[in-house]
Backbone bond lengths (Angstrom), bond angles and torsions (degrees), N, CA, C in turn:
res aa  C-N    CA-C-N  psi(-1)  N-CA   C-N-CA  omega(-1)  CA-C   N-CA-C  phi
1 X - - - 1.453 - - 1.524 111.74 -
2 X 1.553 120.28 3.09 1.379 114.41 170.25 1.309 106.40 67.35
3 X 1.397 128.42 54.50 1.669 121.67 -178.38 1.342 93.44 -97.69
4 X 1.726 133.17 -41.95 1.381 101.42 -176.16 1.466 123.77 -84.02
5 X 1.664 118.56 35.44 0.913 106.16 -169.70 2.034 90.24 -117.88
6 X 1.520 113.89 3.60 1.712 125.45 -173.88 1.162 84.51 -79.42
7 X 1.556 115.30 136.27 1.534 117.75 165.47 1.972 101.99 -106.91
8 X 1.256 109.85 114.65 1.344 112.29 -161.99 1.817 93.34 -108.70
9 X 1.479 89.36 114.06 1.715 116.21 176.48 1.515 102.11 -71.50
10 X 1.170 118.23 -37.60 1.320 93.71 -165.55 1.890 114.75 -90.70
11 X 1.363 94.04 -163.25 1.609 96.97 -151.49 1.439 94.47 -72.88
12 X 1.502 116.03 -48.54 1.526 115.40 -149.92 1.745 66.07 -129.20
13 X 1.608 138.19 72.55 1.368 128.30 159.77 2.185 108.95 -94.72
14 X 1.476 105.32 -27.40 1.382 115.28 173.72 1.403 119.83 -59.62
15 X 1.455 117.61 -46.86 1.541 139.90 161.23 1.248 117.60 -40.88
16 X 1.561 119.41 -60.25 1.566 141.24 -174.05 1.397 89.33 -58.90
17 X 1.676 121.14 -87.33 1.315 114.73 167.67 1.735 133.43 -11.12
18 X 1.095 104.56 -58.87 1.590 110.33 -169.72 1.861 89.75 -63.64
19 X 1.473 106.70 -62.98 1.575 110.90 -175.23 1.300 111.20 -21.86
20 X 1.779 120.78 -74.75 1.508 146.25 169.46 1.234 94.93 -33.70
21 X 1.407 136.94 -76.29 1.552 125.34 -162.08 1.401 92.46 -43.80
22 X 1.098 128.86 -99.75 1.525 151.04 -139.89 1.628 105.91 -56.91
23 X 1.479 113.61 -30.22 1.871 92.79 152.73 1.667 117.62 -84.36
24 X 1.315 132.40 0.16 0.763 149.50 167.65 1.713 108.48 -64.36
25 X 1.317 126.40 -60.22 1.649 146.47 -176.70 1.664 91.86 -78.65
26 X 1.023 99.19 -46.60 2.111 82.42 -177.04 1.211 94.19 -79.07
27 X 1.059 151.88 -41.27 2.159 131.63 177.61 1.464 78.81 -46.00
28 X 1.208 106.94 -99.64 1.745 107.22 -163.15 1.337 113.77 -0.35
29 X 1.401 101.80 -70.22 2.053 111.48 -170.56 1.608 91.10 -48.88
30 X 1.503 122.72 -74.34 2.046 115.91 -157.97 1.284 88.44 -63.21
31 X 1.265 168.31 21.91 1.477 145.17 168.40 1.818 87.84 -109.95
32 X 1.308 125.18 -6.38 1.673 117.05 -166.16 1.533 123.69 114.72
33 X 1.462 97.20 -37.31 1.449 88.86 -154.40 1.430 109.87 -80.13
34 X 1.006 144.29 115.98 1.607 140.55 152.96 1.162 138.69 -72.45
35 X 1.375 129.70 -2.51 1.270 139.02 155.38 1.646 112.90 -83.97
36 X 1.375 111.43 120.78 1.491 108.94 -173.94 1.820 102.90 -81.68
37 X 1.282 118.54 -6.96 1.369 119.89 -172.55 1.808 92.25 -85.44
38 X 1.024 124.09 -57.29 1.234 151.95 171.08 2.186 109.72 -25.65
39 X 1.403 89.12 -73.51 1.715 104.82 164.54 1.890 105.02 -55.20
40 X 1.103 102.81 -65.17 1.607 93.15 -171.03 1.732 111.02 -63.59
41 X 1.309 131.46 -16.49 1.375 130.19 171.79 1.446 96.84 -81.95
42 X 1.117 146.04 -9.14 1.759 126.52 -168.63 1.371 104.04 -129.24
43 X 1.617 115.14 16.84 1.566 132.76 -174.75 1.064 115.77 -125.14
44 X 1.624 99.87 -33.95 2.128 107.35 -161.71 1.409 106.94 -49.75
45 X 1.700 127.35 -49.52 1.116 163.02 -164.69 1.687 111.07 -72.68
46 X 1.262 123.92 -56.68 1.278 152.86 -153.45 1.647 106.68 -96.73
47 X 1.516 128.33 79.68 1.129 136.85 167.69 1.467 112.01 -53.49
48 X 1.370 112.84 -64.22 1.800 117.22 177.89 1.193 107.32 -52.68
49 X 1.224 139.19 -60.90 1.342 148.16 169.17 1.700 115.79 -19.53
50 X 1.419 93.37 -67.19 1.561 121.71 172.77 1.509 99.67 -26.22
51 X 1.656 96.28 -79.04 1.488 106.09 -172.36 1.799 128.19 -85.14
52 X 1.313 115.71 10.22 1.377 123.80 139.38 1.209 107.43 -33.07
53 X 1.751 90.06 -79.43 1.746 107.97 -166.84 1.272 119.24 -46.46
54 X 1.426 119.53 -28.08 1.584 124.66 169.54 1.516 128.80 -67.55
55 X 1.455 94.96 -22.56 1.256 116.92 169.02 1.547 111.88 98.41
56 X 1.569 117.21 27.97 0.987 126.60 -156.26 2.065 99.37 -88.10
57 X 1.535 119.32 140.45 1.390 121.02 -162.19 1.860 84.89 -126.45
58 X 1.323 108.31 131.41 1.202 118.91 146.80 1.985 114.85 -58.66
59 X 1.274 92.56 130.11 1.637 99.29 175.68 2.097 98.28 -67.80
60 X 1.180 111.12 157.46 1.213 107.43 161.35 1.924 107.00 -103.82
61 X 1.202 108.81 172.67 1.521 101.57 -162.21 1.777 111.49 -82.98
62 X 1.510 100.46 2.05 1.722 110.94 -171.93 1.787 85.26 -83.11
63 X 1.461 140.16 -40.25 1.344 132.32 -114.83 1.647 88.66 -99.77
64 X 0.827 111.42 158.18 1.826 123.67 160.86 1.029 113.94 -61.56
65 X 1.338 129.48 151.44 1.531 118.61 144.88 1.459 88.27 -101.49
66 X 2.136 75.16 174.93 1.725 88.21 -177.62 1.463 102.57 156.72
């Protein structure tokens, strides 16, 4: 993924990063997949997919936001 090649300006931008990866690799792991080459080939492509895995819910049109 070319991380040592991100030049991260900010203070704590290496941290944030590492954080993001690694909930990133555990979705992967509870959805099954254990190959991180594997998850990013059946994701790169796949927006809905993506955000399944995030756990992302369409509102229905009765519901509130909020």
């Amino acid at each position: 993924m070319r991380e040592d090649a991100h030049r991260n300006r900010e203070v704590n931008g290496a941290q944030i990063l590492a954080t993001l990866r690694s909930l990133a690799i555990n979705d992967l792991r509870l959805e099954g997949i254990w190959s991180i080459t594997v998850g990013i080939a059946a994701l790169a492509h796949d927006i809905e997919g993506l955000l399944r895995l995030l756990g992302w819910r369409e509102q229905s049109a009765g519901t509130p936001s909020g």
